[in-house]
C-alpha positions as CSV (number, residue, x, y, z in Angstrom):
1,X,108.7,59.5,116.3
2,X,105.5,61.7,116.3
3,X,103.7,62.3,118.9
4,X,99.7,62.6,119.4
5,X,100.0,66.0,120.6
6,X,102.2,67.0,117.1
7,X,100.0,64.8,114.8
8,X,96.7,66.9,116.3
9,X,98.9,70.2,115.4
10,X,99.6,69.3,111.9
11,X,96.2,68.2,111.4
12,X,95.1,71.7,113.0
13,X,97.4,73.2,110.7
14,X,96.3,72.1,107.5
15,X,92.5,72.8,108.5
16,X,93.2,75.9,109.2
17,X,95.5,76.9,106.1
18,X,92.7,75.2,103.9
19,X,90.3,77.2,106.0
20,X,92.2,80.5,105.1
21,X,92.2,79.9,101.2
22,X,88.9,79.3,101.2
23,X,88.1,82.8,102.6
24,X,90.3,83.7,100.5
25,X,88.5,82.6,97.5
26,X,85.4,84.4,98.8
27,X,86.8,87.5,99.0
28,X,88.4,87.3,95.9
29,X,84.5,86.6,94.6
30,X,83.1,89.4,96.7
31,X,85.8,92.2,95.7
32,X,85.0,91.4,91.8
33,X,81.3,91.6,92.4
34,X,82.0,94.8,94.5
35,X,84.3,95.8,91.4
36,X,81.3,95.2,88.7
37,X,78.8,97.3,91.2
38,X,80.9,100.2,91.1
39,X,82.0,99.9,87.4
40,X,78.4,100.1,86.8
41,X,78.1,102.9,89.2
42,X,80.5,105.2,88.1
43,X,82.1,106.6,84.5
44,X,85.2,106.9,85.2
45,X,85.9,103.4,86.2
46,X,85.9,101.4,83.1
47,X,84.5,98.6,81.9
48,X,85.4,94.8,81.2
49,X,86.0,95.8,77.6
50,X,88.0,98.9,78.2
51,X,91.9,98.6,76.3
52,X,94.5,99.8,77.8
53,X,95.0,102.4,76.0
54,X,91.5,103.6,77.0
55,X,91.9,103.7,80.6
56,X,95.5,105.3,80.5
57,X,93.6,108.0,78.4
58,X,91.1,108.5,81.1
59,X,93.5,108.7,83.7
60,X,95.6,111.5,82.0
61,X,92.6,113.1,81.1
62,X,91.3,113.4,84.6
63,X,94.8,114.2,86.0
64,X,95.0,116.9,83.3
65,X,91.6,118.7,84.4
66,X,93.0,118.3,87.8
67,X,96.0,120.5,87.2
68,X,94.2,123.2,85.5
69,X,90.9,123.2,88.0
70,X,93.6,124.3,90.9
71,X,95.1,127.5,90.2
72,X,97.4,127.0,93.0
73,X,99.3,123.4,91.4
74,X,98.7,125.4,88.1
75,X,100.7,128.3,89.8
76,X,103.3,125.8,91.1
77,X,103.5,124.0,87.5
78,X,104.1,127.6,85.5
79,X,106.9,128.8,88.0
80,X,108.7,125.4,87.9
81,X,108.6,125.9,84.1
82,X,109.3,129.3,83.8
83,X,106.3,130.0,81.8
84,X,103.9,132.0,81.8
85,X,100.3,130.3,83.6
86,X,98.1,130.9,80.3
87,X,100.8,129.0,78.5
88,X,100.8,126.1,80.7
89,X,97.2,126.1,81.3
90,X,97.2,126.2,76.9
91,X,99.4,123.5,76.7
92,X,98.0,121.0,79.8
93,X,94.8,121.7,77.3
94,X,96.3,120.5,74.3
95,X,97.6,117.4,75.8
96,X,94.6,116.4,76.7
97,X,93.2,116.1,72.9
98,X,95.8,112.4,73.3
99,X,97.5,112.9,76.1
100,X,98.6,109.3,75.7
101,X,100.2,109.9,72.1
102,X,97.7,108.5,68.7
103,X,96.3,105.5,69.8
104,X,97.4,101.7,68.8
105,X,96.1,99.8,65.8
């Protein structure tokens, strides 16, 4: 048999779990409005219509420019290779023309 005292904690309980899913909810709202603002905000981001094809591109793209703006990872890249840094800097270059491969149809 229950008691009072159990009955008021499982009562308790459920308030507080339907509490907690509707914050929840809110800050799911509040982290896509958040996520619009700074899609808006910034290029580099995306938009809602971006594929996913596009945003791997950009990605790659700004990893790429990455790599050759710092002469010292560009260093480390070249003697990993065993190539020569102008060669690697070339080639980083080249893949960024589709550095995802030709794109889907």
């Amino acid at each position: 048999a229950k008691t009072a005292a159990g009955a008021k904690t499982a009562a308790g309980a459920k308030t507080a779990a339907g509490a907690r899913t509707a914050k929840m909810a809110a800050d799911r709202m509040n982290i896509n409005r958040s996520w619009e603002h700074i899609q808006q905000k910034y290029v580099g981001t995306g938009h809602v219509d971006m594929s996913k094809y596009e945003w791997a591109s950009n990605v790659h793209r700004d990893s790429i420019a990455s790599h050759v703006g710092h002469a010292d990872r560009l260093l480390y890249f070249s003697v990993a290779q065993g190539e020569s840094v102008g060669r690697v800097r070339y080639e980083l270059l080249e893949k960024m023309l589709q550095p995802c491969g030709p794109p889907p149809e």
